[in-house]
C-alpha positions as CSV (number, residue, x, y, z in Angstrom):
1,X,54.7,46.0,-18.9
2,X,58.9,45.8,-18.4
3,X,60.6,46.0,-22.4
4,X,61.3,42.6,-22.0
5,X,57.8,40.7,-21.7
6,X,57.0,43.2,-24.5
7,X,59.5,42.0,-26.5
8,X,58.7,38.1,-25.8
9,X,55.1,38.8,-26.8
10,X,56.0,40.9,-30.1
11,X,58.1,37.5,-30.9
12,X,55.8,35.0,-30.2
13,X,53.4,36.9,-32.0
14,X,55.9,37.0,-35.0
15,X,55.8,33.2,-34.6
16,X,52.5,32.7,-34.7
17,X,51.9,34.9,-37.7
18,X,55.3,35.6,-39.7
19,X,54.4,39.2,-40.0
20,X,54.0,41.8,-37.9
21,X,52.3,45.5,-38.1
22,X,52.9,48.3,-36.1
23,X,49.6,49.7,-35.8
24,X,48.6,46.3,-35.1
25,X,51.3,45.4,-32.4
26,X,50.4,48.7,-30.7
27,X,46.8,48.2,-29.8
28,X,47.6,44.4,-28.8
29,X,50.3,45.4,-26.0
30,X,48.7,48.5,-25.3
31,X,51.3,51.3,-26.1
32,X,52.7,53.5,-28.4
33,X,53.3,53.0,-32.0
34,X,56.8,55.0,-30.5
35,X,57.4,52.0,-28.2
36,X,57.1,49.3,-30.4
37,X,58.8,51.1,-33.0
38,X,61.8,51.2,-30.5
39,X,61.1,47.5,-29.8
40,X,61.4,46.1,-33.0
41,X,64.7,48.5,-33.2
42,X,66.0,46.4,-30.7
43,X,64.8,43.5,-31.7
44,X,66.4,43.8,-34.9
45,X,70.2,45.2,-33.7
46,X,69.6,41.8,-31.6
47,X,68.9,39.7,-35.3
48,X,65.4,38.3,-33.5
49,X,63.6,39.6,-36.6
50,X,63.9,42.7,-39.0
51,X,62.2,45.7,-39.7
52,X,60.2,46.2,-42.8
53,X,58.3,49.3,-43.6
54,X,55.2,49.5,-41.3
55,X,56.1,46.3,-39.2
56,X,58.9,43.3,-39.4
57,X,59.8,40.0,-40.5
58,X,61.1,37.0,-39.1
59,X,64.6,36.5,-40.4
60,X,64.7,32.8,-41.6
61,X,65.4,33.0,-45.7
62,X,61.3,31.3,-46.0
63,X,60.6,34.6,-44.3
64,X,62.7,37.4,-46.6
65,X,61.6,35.6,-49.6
66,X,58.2,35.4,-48.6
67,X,58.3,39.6,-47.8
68,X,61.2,40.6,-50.6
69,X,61.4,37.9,-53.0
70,X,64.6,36.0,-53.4
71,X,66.7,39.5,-52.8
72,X,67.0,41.9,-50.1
73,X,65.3,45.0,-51.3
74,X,66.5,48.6,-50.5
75,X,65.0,51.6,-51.4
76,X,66.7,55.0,-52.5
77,X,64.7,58.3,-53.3
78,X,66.5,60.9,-54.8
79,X,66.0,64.9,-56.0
80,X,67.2,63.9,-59.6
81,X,68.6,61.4,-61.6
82,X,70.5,63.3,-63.8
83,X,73.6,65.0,-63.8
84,X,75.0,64.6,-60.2
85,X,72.9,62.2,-59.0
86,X,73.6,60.0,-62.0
87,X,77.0,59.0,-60.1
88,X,75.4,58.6,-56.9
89,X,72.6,56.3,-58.2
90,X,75.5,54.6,-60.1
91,X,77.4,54.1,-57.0
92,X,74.6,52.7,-55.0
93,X,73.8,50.2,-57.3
94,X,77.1,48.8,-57.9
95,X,77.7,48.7,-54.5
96,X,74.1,46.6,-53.9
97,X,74.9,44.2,-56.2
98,X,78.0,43.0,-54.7
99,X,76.0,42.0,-51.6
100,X,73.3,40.7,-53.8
101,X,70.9,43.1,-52.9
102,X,68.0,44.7,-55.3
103,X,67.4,48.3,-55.8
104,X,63.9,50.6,-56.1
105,X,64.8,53.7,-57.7
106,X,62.2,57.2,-56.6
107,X,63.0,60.7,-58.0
108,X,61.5,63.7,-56.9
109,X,62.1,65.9,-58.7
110,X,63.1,68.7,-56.0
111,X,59.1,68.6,-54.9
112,X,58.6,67.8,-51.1
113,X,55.3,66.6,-52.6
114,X,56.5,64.7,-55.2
115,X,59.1,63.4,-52.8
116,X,56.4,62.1,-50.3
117,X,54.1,60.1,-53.3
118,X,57.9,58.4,-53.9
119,X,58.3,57.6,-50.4
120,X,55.2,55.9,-49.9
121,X,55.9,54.1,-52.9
122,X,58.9,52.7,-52.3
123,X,58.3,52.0,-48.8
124,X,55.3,50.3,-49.7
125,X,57.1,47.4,-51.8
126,X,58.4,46.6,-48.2
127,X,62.1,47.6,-48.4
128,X,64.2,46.6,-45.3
129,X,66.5,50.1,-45.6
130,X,66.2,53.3,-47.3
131,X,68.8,55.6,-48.8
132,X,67.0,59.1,-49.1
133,X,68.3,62.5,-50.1
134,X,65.5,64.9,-49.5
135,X,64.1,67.5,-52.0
136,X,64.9,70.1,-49.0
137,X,68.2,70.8,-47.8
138,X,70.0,71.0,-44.5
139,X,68.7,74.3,-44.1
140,X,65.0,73.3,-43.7
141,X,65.7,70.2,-41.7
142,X,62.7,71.3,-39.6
143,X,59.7,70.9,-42.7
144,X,60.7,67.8,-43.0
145,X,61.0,66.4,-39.8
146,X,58.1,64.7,-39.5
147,X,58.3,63.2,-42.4
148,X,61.3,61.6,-41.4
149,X,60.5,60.4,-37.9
150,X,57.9,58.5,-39.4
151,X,60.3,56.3,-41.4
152,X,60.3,53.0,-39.9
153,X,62.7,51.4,-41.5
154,X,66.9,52.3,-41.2
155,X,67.6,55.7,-43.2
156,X,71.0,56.6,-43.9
157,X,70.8,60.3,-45.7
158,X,72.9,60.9,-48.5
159,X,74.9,64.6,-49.0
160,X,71.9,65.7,-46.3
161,X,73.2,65.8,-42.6
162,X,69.7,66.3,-40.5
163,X,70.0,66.3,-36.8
164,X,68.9,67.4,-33.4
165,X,66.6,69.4,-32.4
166,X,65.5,69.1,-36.0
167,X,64.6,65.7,-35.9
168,X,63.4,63.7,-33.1
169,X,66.5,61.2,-33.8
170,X,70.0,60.5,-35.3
171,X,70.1,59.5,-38.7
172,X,73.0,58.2,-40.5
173,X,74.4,60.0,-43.0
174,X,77.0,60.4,-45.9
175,X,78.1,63.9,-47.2
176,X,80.1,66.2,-49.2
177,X,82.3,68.6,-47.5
178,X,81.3,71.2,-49.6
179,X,82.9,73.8,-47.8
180,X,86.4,71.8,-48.2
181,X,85.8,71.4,-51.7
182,X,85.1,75.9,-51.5
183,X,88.5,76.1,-49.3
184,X,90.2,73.7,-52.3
185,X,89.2,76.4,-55.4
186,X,89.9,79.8,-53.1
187,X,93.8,78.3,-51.9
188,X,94.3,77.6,-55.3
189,X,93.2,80.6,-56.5
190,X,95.3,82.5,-54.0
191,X,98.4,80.2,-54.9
192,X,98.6,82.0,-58.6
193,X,98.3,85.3,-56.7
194,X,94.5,86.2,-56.8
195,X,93.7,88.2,-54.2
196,X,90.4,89.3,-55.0
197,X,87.8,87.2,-56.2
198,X,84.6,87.1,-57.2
199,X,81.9,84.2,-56.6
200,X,78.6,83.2,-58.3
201,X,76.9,80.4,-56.1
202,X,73.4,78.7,-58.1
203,X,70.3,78.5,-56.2
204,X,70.4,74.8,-54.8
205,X,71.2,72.9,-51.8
206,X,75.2,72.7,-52.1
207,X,75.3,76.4,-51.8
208,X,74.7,76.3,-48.3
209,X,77.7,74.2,-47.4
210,X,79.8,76.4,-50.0
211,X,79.2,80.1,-48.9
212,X,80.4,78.4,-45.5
213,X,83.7,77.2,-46.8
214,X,84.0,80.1,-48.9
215,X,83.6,82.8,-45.8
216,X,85.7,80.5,-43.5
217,X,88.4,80.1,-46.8
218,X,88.5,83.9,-47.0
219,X,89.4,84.5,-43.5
220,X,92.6,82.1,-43.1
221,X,93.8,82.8,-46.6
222,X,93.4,86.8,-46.6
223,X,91.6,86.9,-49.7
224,X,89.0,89.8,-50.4
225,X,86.3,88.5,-52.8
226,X,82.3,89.6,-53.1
227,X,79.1,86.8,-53.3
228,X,77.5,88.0,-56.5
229,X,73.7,88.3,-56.1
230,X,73.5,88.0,-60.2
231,X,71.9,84.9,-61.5
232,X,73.9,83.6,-64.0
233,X,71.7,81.6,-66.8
234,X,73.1,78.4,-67.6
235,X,72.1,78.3,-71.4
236,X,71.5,81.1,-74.2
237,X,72.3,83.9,-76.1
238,X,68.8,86.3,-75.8
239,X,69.5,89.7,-74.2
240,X,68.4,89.3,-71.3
241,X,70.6,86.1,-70.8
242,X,73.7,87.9,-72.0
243,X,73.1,91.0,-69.7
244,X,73.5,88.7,-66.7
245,X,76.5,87.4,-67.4
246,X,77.6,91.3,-68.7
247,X,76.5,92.1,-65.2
248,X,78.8,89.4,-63.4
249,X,81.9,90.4,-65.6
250,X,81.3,94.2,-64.7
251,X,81.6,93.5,-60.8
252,X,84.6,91.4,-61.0
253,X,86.0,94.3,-63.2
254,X,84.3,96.9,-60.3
255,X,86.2,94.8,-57.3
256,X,89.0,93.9,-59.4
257,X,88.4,90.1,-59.5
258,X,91.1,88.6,-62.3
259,X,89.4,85.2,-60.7
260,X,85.7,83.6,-60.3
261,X,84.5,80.8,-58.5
262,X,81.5,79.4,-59.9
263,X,78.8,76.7,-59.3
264,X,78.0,75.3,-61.3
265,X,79.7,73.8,-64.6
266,X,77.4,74.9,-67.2
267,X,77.3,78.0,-65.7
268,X,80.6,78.7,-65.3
269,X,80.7,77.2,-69.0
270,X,78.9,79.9,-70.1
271,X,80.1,83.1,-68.1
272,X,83.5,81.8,-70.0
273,X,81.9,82.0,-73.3
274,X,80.4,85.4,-72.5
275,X,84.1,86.5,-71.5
276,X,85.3,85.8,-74.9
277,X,82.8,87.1,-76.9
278,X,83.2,90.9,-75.0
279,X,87.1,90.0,-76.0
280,X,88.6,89.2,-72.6
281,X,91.5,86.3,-72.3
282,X,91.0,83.1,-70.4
283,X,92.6,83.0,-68.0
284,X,94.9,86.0,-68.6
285,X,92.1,88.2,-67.7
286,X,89.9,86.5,-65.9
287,X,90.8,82.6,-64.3
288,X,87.2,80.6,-63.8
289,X,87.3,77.4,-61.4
290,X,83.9,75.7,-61.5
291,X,82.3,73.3,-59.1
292,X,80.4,70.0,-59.4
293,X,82.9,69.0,-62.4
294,X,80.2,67.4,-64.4
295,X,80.8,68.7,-68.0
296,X,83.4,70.9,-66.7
297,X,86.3,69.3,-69.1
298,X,83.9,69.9,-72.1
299,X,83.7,73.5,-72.0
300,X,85.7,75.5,-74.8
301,X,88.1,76.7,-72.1
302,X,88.5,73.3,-70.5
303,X,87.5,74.3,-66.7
304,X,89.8,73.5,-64.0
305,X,87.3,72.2,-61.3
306,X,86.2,70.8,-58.1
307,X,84.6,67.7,-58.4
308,X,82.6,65.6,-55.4
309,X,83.1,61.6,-55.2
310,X,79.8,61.6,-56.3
311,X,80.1,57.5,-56.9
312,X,81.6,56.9,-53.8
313,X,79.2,58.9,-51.9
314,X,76.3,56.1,-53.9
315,X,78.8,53.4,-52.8
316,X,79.7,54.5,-49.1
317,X,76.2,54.8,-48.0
318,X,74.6,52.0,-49.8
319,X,76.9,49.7,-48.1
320,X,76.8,51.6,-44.6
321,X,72.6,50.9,-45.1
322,X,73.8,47.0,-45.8
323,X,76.2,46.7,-43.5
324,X,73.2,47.8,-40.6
325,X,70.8,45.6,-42.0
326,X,73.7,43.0,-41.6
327,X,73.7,44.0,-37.9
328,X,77.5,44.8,-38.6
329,X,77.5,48.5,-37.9
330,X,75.1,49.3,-35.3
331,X,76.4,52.7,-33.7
332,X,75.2,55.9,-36.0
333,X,77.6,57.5,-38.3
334,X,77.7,60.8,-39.9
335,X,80.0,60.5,-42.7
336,X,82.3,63.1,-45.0
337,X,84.0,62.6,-47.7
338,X,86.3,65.1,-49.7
339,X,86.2,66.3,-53.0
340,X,89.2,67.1,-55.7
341,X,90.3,69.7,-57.5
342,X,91.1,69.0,-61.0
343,X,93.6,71.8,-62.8
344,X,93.0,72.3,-66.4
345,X,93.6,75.3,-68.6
346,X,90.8,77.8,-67.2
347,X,93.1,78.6,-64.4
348,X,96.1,78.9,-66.0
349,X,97.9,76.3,-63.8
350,X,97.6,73.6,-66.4
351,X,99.0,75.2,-69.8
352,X,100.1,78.6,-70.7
353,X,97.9,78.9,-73.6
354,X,95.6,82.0,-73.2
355,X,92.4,82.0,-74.8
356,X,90.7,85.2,-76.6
């Protein structure tokens, strides 16, 4: 059977019964749940009907407000939502609400578990479009695959960037460059003379893109500077807490690092504290740039950081995700956006005050 007198049945069925269901569609035309996935793509792109999870709609407003009530309903599943996400979420909403679209919030928590329940959730309400960053980074693209692929409703990833021969298609996505916002701390590092420096990356996802901009930073600006292996707690004062950060300070000293990057801001928060206490002067001794630049203005050395457009990031993709429901912005995009660096006293590049 030729695409096209598939695609006049799967409408005239649509007719007939307003609603439409894969599984269904498949054994009725005799193909693949693939094919008539890639139908109803089409179909859609074309504005003939659109894709719900599982199926598709017609597209008179009887026929959203029938499947979605009176709003178009996205979905967006996130790790967290605290701290950086918080933004993020922020930004997605806002950016909903000025197309008068609704929002179904699904957190999981870093679980791939978790993150599935949430997904099937969410996808269940019957959202037209799903904004997703996954509990696994871009570094296991491949144990998630599948559960991707089987999305059958538009995805655009946020600060995840997933791709062949990982995944069995293009996804759209909106991302960090992390390693930009690395390059940003290290040449301004170098710029008040460091030449050595010492870096403590957390265990998460951004550290991937950051020991890249970090090793490629190293290389065109000269610098010498070590990846610490030392976790650095984030919190506390017990012996074992304070040792770490001990630790940390004694290889900077070892490689003679006056300068640290660290991610992320409470960690870097506390390092500083540590550094003080053992009577070393920030910065005079030993300049700290943090990234994420959360709570990095609170600390008691304020922190000069690098901070991600973590709302815009929320707002980009949530309006990329519209703007292809829309049928306004059919080709796939992959998306980066930059982060800042914001000087304060940590550094020394923002006041000459030296703390001890």
């Amino acid at each position: 059977m030729l695409a096209s007198e598939r695609h006049e049945l799967i409408l005239r069925s649509l007719r007939r019964h307003g609603r439409l269901r894969v599984a269904e569609l498949a054994a009725e035309l005799g193909v693949s749940a693939i094919t008539v996935r890639r139908d109803l793509a089409e179909l859609d792109s074309a504005g003939l009907l659109r894709r719900v999870h599982g199926g598709a709609i017609g597209t008179s407003p009887a026929a959203v407000r029938t499947s979605q009530g009176s709003q178009l309903t996205i979905g967006i599943v996130v790790p967290s939502s605290t701290f950086y996400y918080t933004s993020v979420i922020r930004g997605a909403e806002e950016m909903a609400a000025r197309y008068g679209a609704r929002l179904v919030l699904g957190v999981s928590g870093y679980d791939v578990v978790v993150e599935q329940e949430r997904l099937e959730k969410v996808l269940g309400i019957g959202v037209a479009g799903l904004l997703l960053s996954t509990a696994l980074g871009d570094g296991s693209a491949a144990e998630i695959s599948r559960t991707l692929d089987a999305i059958d409703v538009p995805v655009v990833l946020m600060e995840r960037a997933f791709g062949f021969p990982d995944v069995e298609r293009e996804y759209d996505h909106v991302r960090t460059d992390h390693a930009y916002g690395a390059t940003l701390a290290l040449r301004h590092l170098v710029s008040l003379g460091h030449q050595r420096i010492g870096i403590n990356l957390d265990d998460s996802v951004t550290a991937y893109w950051l020991r890249q901009g970090i090793e490629q930073a190293a290389e065109a600006l000269g610098v010498e500077l070590f990846i610490s292996s030392t976790g650095l707690p984030a919190h506390g004062g017990d012996p074992a807490t304070l040792a770490q950060h001990d630790a940390f300070l004694a290889e900077c000293e070892t490689f003679g690092a006056r300068a640290a990057l660290v991610h992320s801001d409470e960690h870097a928060a506390r390092l500083t504290e540590r550094a003080l206490e053992t009577g070393l002067r920030i910065p005079g001794d030993l300049a700290v740039v943090a990234y994420n630049d959360e709570t990095a203005a609170f600390a008691v050395v304020p922190l000069t950081a690098v901070g991600p457009p973590k709302q815009t990031l929320g707002e980009t993709a949530c309006e990329l995700l519209l703007r292809k429901l829309q049928g306004h912005a059919p080709a796939t995009q992959h998306l980066s956006l930059l982060p800042e660096l914001h000087i304060r006293e940590s550094c020394g590049a923002a006041a000459s005050r030296q703390w001890a």
